[in-house]
N, C-alpha and C positions, 0 to 999 in steps of 0.2 A: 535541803538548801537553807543558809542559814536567812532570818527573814530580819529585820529593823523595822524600830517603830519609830517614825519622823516626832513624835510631840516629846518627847525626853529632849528634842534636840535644840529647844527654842529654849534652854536654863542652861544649855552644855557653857560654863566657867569654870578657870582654874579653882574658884573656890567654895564651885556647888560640884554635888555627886555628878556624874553624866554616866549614860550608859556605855556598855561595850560594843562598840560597833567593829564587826568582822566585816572585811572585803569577802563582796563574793566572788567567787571562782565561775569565772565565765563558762568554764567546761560543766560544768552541773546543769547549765540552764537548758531546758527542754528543745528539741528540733526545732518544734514550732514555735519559738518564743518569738519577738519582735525586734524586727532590724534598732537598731535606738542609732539614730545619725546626730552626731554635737555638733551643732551646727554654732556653740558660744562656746568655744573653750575658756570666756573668760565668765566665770559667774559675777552676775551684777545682782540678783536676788542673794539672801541670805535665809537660814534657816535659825541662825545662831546668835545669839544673842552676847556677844563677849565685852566682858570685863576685865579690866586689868586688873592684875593681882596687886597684892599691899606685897613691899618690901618682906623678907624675911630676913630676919639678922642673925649672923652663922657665927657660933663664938666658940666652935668646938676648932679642936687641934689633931684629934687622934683618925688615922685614916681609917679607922674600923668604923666612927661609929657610924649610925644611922640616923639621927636626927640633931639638930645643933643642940647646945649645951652653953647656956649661960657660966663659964665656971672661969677663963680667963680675960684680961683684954685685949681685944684688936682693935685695928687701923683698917675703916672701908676702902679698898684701892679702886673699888667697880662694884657697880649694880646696875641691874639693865632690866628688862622684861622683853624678851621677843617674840611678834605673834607666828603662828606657823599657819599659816591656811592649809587645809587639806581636802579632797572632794574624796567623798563614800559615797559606795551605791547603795540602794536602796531597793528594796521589790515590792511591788503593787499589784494592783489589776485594773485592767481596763474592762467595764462593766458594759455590756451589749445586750437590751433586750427589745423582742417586740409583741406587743400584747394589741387586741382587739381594744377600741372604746366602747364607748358607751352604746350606741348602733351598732350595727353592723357592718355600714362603710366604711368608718371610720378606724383606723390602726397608728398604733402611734409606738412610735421607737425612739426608746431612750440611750444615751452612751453618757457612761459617768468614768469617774477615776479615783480610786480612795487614797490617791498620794496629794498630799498640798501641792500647789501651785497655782500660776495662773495661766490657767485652760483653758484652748479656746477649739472648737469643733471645726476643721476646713475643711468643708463636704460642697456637694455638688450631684447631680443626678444625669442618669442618662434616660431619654426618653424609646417607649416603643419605637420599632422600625428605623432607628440612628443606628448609622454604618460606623462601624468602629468603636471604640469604649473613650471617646471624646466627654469630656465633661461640660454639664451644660447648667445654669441655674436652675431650682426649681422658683414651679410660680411664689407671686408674693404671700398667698393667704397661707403656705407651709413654711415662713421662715418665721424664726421664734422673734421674740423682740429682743432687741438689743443687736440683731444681726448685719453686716455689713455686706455688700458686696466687691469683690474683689474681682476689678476687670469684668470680663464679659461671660467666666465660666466655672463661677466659684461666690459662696459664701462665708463669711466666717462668724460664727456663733459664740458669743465667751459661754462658757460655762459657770453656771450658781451655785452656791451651796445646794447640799443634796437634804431631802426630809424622809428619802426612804430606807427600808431596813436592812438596804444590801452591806451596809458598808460603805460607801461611795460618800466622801468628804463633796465632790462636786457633779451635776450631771446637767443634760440637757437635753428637752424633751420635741422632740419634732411632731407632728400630726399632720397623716396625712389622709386623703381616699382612694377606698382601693378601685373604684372604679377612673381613677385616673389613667394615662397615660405614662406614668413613670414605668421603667423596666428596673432600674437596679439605684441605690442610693449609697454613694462613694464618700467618704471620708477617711481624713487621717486626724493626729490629736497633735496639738503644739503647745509647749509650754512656754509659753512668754517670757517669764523670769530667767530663762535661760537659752531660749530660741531653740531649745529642741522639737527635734520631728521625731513622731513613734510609729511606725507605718507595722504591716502586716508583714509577714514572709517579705522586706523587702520591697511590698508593692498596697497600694490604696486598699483599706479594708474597701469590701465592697457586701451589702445586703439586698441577694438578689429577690425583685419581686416579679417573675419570671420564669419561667422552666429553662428555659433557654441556655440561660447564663450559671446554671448550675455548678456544672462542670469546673469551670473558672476554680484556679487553685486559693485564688486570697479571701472566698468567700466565706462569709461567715452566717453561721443559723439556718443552715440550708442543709438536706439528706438526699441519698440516690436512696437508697434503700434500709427501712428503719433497721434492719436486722444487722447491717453491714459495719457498724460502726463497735472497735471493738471495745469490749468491756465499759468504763465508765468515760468511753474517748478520749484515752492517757490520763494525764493529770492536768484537763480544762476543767473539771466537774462540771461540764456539762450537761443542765438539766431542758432537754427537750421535749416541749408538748405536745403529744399524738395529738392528729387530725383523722379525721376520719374521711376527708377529700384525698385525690389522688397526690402523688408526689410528684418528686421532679418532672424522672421519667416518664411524660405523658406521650406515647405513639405520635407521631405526624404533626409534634409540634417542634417546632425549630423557629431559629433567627430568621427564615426565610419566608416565616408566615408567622409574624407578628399578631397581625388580627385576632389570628386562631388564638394564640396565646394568650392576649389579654384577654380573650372571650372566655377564657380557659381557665384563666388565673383564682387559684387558691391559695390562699395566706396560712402560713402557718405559724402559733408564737413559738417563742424560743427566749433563751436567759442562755448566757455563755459569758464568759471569761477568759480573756486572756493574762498574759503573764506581761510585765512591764517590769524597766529595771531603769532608774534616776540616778544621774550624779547631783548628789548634796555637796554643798561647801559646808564645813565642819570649821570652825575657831578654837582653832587649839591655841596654848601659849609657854613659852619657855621661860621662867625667872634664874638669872643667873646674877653670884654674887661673890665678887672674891674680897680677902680678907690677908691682911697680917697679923701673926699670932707673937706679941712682941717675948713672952716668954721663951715657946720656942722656935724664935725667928725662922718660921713655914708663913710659906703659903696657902690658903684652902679657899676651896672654889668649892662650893653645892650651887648645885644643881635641881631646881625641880619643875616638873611638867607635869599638864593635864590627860597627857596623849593616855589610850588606854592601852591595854596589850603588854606585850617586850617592848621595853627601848634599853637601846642598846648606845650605850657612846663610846664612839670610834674615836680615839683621842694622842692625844703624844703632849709634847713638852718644845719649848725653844730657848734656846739660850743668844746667842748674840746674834745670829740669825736667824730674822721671823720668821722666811721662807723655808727652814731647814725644819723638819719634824723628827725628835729623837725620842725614844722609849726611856722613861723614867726610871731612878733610880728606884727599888722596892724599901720599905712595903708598898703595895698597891691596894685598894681597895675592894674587899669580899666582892666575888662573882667576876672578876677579873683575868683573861688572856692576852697572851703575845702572839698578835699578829703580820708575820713574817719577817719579826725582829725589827719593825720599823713601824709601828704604833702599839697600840694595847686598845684592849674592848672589854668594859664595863657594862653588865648589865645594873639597871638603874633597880634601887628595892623598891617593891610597889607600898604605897602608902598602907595606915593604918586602916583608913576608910576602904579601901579596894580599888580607888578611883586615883588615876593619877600614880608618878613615881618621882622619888630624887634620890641624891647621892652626894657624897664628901670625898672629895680631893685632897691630898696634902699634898705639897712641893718645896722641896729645896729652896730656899731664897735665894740660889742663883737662877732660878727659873728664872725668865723674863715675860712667857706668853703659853698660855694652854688654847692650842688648835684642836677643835673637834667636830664631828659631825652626827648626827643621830640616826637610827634603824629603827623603824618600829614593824615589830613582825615579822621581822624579816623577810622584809619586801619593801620597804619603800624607806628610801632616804630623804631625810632633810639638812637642807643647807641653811645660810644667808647670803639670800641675791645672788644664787650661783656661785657661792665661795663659801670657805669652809668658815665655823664662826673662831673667831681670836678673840680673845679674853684678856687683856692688858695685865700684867701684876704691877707694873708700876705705873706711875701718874706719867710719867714721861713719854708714853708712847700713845701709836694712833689707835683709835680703838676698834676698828674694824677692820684692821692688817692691813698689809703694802696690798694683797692681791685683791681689793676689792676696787681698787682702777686699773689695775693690769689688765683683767679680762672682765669687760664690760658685756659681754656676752653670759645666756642665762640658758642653760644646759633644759633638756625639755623633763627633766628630774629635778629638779631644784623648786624651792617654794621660795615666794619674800618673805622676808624677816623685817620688821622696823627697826631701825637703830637709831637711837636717840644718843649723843654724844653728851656727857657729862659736862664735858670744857673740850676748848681746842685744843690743839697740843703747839706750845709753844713755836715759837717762829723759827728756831736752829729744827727744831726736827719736824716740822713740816719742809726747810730744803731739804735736810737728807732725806726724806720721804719722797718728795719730786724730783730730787736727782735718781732714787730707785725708781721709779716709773717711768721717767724718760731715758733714762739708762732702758731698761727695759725693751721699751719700744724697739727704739734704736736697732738692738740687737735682733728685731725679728726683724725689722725693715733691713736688717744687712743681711739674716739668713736669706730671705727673700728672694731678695736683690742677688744673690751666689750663682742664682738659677738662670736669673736674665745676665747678667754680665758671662757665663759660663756659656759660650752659643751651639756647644753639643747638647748640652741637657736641656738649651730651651728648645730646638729643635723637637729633639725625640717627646716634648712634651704635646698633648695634646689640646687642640684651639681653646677647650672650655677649661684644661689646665692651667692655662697662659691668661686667659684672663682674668681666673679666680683670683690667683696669685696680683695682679696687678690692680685688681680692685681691693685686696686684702692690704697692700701696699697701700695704696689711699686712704682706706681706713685709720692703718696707724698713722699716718701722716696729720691727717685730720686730727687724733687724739693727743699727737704731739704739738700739734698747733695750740687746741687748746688749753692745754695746760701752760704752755710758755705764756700765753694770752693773761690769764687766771694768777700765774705768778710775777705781776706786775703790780700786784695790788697786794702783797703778802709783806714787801720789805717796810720797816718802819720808817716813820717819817723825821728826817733828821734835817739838819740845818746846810751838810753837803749834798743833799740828793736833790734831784726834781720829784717836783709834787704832781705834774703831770702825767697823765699816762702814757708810756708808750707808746708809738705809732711803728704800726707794724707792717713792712715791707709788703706790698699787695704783688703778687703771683700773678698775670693772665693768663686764664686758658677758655678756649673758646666752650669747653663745656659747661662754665661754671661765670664767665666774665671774671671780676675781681672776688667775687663771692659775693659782694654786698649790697648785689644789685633791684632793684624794686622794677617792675616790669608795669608799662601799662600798654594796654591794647588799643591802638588810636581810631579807631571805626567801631561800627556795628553794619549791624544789615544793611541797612538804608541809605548809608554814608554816599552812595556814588549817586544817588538822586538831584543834588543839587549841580554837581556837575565842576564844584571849586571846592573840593573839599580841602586840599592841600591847602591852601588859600585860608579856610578856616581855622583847621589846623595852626596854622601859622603864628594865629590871635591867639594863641591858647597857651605857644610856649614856653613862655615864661612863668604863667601858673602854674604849669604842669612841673617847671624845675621847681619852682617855688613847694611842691607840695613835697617833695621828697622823690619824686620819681630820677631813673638813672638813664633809663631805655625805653621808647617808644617802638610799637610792632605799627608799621603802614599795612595799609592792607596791600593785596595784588597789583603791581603798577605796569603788567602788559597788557598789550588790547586781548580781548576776549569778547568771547561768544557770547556767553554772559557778561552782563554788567557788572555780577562785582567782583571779577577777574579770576573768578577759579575755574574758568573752560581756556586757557592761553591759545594765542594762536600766531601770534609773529612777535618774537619773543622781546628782540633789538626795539620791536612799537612799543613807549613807552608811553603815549599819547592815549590814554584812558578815560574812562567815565569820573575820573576822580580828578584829575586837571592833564596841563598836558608835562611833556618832560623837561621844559625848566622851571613850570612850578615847582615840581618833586626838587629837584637841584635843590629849589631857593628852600623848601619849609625846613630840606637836609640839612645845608649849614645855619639854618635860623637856629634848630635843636640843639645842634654843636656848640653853636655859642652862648650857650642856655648850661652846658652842661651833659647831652641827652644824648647818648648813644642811638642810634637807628638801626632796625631789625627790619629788614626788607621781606617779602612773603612771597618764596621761591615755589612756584607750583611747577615740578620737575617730574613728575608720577606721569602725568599725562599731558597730551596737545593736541588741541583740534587740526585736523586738514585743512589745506585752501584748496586739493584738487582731488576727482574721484580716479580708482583707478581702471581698468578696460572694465572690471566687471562691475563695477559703478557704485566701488565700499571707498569713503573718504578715506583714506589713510597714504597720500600724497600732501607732502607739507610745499612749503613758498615760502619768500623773505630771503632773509639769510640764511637761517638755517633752512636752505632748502634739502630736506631728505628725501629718502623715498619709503615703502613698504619696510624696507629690511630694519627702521628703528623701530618697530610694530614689534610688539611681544605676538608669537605664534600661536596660541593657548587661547587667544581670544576671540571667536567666535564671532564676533559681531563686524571686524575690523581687517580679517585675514590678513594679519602680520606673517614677514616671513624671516624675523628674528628669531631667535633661542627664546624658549618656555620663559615665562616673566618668572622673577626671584621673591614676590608676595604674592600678594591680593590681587586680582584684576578691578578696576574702577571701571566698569561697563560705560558710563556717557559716554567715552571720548579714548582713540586710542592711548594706549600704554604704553608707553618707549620702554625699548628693550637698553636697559641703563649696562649692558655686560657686551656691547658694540664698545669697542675704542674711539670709532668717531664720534657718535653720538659725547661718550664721556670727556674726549677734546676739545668738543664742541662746546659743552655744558660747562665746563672749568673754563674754557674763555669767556665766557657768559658771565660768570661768578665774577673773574676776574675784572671786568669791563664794570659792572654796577660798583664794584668796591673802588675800582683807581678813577673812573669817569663821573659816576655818577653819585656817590658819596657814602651807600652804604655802608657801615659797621660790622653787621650780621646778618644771619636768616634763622625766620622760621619754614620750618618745612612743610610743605601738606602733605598730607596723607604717604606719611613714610612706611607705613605697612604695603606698600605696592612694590616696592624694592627695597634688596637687600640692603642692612647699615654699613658694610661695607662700601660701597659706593658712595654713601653717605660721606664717609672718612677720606676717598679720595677726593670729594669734589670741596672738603675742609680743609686737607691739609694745603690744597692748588691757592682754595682764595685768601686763608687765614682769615677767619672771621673774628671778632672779637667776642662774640659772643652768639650760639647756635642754641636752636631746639627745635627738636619735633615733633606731628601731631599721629602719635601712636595712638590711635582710637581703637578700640574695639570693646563687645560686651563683657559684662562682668558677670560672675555668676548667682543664678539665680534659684530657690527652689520653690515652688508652689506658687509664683509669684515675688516671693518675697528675697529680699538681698540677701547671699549668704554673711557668714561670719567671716567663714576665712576665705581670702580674695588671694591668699597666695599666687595662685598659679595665674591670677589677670596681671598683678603685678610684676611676676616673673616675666614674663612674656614684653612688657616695656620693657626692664633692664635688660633681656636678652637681646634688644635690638639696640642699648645703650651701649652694649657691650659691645655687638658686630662695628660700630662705630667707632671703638677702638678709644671710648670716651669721650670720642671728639665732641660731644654733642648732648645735650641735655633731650629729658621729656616729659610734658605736660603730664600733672599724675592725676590721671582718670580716676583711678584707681579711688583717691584721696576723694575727689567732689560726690563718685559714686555713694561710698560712704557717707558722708557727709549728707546727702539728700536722706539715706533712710536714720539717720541719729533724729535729723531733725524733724522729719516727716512723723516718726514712729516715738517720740521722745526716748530711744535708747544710745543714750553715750556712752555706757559700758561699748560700742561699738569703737572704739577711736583708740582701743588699745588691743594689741593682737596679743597673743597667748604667751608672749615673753615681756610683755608689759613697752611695747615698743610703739611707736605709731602704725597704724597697719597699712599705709598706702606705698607707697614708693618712697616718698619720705623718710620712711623708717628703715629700709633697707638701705637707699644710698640717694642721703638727703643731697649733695653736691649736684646730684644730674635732676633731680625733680621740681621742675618747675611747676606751683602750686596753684590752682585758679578755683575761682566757683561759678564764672559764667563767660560766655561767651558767645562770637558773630552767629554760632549755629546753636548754641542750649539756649540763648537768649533773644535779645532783641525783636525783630518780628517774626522770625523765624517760630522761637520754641521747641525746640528739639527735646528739651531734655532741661527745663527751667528748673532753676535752685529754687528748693520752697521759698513763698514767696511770706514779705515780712522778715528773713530770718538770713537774710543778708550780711549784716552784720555778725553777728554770731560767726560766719564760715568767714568771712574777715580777722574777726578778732582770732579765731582759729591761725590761716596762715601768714598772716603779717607779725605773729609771735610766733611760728614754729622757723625749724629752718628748713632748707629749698629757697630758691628764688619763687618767690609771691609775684602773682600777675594781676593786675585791676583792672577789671573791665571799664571800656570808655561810659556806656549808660551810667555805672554806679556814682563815677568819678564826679560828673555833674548831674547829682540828682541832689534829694537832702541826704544824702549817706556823706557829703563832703568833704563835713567838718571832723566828723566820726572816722572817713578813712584817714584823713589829714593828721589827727593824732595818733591813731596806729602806727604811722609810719615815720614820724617823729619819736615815738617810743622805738621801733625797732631802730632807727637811726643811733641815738642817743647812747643807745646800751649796745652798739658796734652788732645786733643781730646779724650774725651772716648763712649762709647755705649749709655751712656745715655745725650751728651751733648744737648744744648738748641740751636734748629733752629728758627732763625727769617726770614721767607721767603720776602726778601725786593721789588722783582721784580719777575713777571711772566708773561710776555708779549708772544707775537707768536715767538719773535727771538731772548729772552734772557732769562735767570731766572740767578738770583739771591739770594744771600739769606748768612746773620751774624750767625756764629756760637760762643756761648759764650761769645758772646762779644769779640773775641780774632781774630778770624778769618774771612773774607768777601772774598766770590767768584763767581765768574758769570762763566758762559756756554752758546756758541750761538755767532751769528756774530753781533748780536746786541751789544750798548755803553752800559755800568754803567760802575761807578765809587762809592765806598762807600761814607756813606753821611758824610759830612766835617763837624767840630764842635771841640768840644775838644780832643774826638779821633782822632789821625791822624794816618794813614795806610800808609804801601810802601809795593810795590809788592815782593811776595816770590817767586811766580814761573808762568811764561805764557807759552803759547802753541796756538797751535791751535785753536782758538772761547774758550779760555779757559785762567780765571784768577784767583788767589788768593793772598789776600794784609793779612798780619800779623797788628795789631795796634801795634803800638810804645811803 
């Protein structure tokens, strides 16, 4: 198996030697080797130390040669340098020994790793006589210094530099006695720098101190029988040390006599190895440079790279079509094939040094553009930013091809590339560049569209086909938006035009309101205490327009069982702990004439009983909506419904309306309908929309017309050892799939985003806040128009505490989503606290520079202690104690508002 040595990799530059690094072939690696779970597809550690290369200046003409030749003159038309990120694995070992001290009670066991990084030991112990293989802390006097506790069954240990002569760059030394009660001491290894977990077979190493636990497959430094193990036990080199005490197998000791076992217990050392395999980021770099050779009017484009191995360029030619790729007239250049008459493949000659490869181009001067891609090894390709790279021959074109806004999507084979544009390209061919890309769009939005206006094909299609397509739809809508947006600021400024921008036709849909809407949450926990809160309210709204806000969320306004209205129980009683129902009337149109949309807080999942039934389970309602059992979901146990099985979650307090009854849903659309035409309502938030299907959702929206809807899809997110995963895909997924059943109607609060957001800030890793296609990773980033964005609220904050935003770092998740897009929500505590002035200019900056739901993130930085990230081109802002500054060029930026680890620069 081929092995890498990590310290070559700290000089790897296009213009120092580097080594050769071979991928390894996963099929070589041993049965027993170690699950490796990438829990950070995006590396925020680096190994690499990269440099940009110096210019090289290419003044040859002849397609043969191999290196440039000062011998005629040319015209620079392009020079670029692009960097190529790449991840190689690497093999290690994990070092595991345990030796006796200094006494004889005492034993002390080491676990080292001779890969760099930063490693940290997450162990844990089970004690004699514990049912199960639960993990449990050990005591204090066995944890090393520097150790944490994590929760109530877990430690975590960083790992030091190592001083012994295994080899092991880092280790970590635990001590413990054997006359304790420990039975076995469990641990996995985690790399920090990259958030990976290295576990055993799949499962926790485990060193048992015990006979017991023998058996157990992930055990490590433990024997049945010395003879049993064959040969030098595969290829661990395992070196284990005879005892002359008995082994495992001791007669009449088992789990079920503890005592005997510890009484029993013989220690024996051991030194073993395992096998370990890391992905490294690698800094590779591409210099490209095209030329006009005035003598004989060609083209030449060299090419050279750092990459090691075969590179291979996959390439063609354009002439008055960029999008069109056609095979060049010959010569062509040594090591050169035709690839199925519709490109050519150049292998690149490796340099003089051995390190690194380039190559010479010649073209016809009708060329207009050289499209290509590279192979290294054949096996892995690289792009730029999911498209192929364009190479300009004239001054006159874009420099990064028409298809790098076409498809904004980032193939899970593709790497980024920087591109740095020389100059912009004039203003006639920046329209016809935006006439190609909305032309473009257009055209999938009409294929699309063939499928829905065709009502056999949309039929025979299935529900998650129908909605792809019409979220795919949205998408490009959104992208044709923006750029119509973008090309209002492109025409010159003449003496017939207006200097004004645009003002651009607003759309309502109750999933999204106008887009531009800032949300704040008008309660907390406490709010129904005083008994006037509408009342209070009332003093407020005019500040509250004043500050930038569009929409107020009221809290719950039926009576309930609880006070702050989320057990309902006579629906048409608007007479609550918060005032009665013409206060509510009066704070509604005070808001209206302020400005302020009203989002009412429809608790429709569930309702308390006013009567028991013969066998004495409430679930007999009163009022008007007097029902009976049959709107009771059937499935619920505590309430004996004799509806149809509920369509989510069961909320055990209180029954569960069966929402798939036609009365019930007649009933609830008259309801809707009654708050919106009587009582003034705008919108709803929904609670706990995981209890019923989004489809009903969609019925009881399309009855009221809301102006603007969302709801409160809560659930966990995932987790490992504790600790937050990286990819949260599938917690994400699971809100848009109920965004979806709703048919859009309807936005949802993205958990998903604050989730995150707590361990970025808790853990200082902001490499977190960009998912593996360099996107946002919450709901936001998949389908910014429905995610409504928060970082606290009536149940994570206030008195409650469910689930508080680190605290101090407030701001920070601010500055975060009142510059992304999504609809932003603000909680009422933050609003009036001292964060006021600080929110107050946030949202004056998203104001100003038109930020709406569906604007365009460019995530520029995501390191461990900064992220950054241009919105619209209007906007640049970072989060974190870490430096950026936006990148300088023709845009120039001045700051709108700082704070704490917190920036935002407006462009000029």
């Amino acid at each position: 198996m081929p092995t890498v040595a990590i310290e070559p990799l700290l000089h790897h530059s296009i213009r120092q030697p580097c080594p050769r690094i071979n991928p390894i072939n996963p099929r070589k690696l041993l049965p027993f080797s170690l699950n490796f779970s990438s829990r950070a597809a995006r590396i925020c550690g680096s190994y690499s130390s990269y440099g940009r290369s110096k210019p090289l200046f290419v003044t040859a003409c002849s397609a043969t040669s191999t290196l440039p030749v000062s011998s005629q003159p040319t015209e620079i038309v392009y020079s670029e340098t692009f960097e190529l990120p790449l991840v190689q694995k690497v093999e290690g070992k994990i070092c595991i020994s345990l030796d006796q001290g200094k006494d004889g009670d005492s034993w002390i066991l080491k676990v080292g790793c001779t890969l760099p990084g930063k490693w940290v030991l997450h162990w844990g112990v089970n004690y004699v006589g514990d049912v199960g293989r639960e993990w449990d802390q050990p005591p204090n006097e066995m944890r090393p210094p520097g150790s944490v506790a994590v929760k109530d069954y877990a430690i975590e240990t960083p790992l030091t530099q190592s001083s012994s002569s295994e080899g092991c760059l880092h280790e970590v030394t635990i001590d413990f006695n054997c006359h304790s009660k420990i039975a076995a001491i469990n641990f996995v290894l985690k790399d920090e720098e990259t958030g990976s977990w290295y576990q055993h077979k799949g499962m926790d190493f485990v060193v048992p101190l015990v006979d017991y636990l023998c058996d157990d497959e992930n055990v490590v430094g433990m024997k049945k029988e010395f003879d049993s193990w064959p040969g030098t036990f595969g290829q661990l080199s395992n070196m284990l040390l005879e005892s002359d005490g008995p082994l495992c197998n001791v007669e009449g000791i088992d789990e079920a006599s503890p005592e005997l076992a510890l009484a029993n217990r013989i220690l024996e050392g051991f030194y073993e190895e395992q096998p370990i395999v890391k992905e490294v980021p690698v800094s590779n770099s591409l210099f490209v440079s095209a030329r006009k050779c005035s003598e004989t009017d060609k083209n030449i484009v060299f090419l050279e790279t750092d990459l090691s191995g075969d590179v291979v360029v996959h390439w063609g030619a354009c002439r008055d079509n960029p999008m069109k790729w056609e095979v060049p007239e010959a010569p062509h250049p040594p090591n050169t094939e035709v690839f199925k008459d519709k490109a050519l493949r150049t292998k690149l000659q490796t340099k003089g040094d051995g390190f690194g490869a380039n190559g010479l181009f010649t073209l016809d001067k009708e060329i207009t553009g050289f499209p290509f891609v590279l192979k290294v090894n054949d096996q892995v390709w690289l792009n730029n930013r999911g498209n192929d790279f364009f190479i300009p021959l004239s001054r006159a074109q874009s420099v990064g091809g028409p298809s790098d806004e076409i498809d904004k999507k980032v193939s899970s084979e593709s790497f980024s590339g920087s591109v740095t544009k020389d100059e912009d390209p004039p203003i006639e061919n920046q329209e016809i560049l935006q006439t190609t890309f909305t032309d473009g769009i257009i055209k999938e939005i009409r294929k699309l569209g063939t499928d829905i206006t065709s009502d056999t094909k949309w039929k025979r299609k299935s529900k998650e086909a129908q909605e792809t397509i019409l979220q795919e739809i949205e998408k490009l809508a959104a992208e044709a938006y923006s750029i119509y947006r973008s090309s209002t600021t492109t025409f010159p400024v003449e003496a017939d035009l207006e200097t004004e921008e645009l003002e651009i036709p607003t759309e309502i849909c109750s999933g999204t309101g106008s887009g531009f809407e800032i949300l704040c949450q008008g309660f907390n926990w406490e709010s129904h205490k005083s008994g006037r809160w509408y009342m209070e309210l009332l003093e407020k709204a005019s500040e509250l327009s004043s500050l930038g806000f569009t929409v107020i969320w009221l809290p719950p306004p039926t009576e309930s069982v609880s006070p702050e209205g989320y057990m309902p129980k006579d629906l048409y009683n608007l007479n609550s702990r918060y005032g009665t129902i013409d206060e509510l009337k009066t704070v509604i149109k005070a808001f209206h004439k302020v400005g302020i949309k009203v989002l009412g807080d429809a608790v429709i999942n569930h309702r308390c009983a006013h009567f028991k039934n013969q066998n004495g389970i409430w679930n007999i309602f009163g009022g008007r909506l007097n029902w009976d059992d049959r709107a009771v979901v059937a499935d619920d146990p505590h309430f004996q419904g004799r509806g149809n099985k509920s369509s989510g979650d069961n909320f055990h307090a209180a029954p569960n309306i069966d929402h798939s009854q036609d009365f019930v849903r007649n009933d609830l659309k008259e309801w809707l309908r009654w708050l919106r035409k009587d009582i003034g309502y705008d919108g709803w938030r929904l609670d706990f929309v995981r209890g019923f299907w989004g489809g009903y959702v969609k019925d009881y929206i399309d009855s009221s017309e809301p102006y603007f809807a969302v709801g409160e899809y809560w659930d966990s997110l995932s987790y490992t050892y504790g600790e937050m995963d990286y990819d949260q895909d599938a917690h994400r997924q699971r809100i848009i799939d109920w965004v979806n059943a709703t048919g859009g109607t309807a936005g949802a609060f993205d958990v998903t985003t604050k989730g995150i957001l707590h361990s970025v800030l808790e853990r200082c890793e902001y490499w977190r806040l960009s998912d593996p296609k360099g996107k946002p990773p919450g709901v936001v980033g998949w389908w910014p128009s429905r995610a409504v964005t928060f970082i606290e609220n009536h149940d994570t904050g206030s008195t409650q505490g469910h689930w508080r935003f680190p605290g101090g770092k407030e701001m920070q998740g601010y500055a975060y989503i009142l510059t992304h897009p999504g609809t932003p929500a603000v909680f009422y505590d933050h609003i009036f606290s001292d964060y006021k002035s600080e929110i107050s200019a946030l949202i004056s900056v998203r104001n100003r520079n038109k930020i709406s739901c569906r604007s365009l993130v460019k995530i520029t930085k995501a390191d461990r202690d900064v992220y950054a990230a241009v919105i619209d081109d209007k906007v640049a802002m970072k989060i974190g104690p870490g430096h950026y500054e936006p990148p300088s060029g023709p845009q120039q930026w001045s700051v709108a508002v700082e704070g704490r680890d917190y920036k935002v620069w407006e462009s000029k």
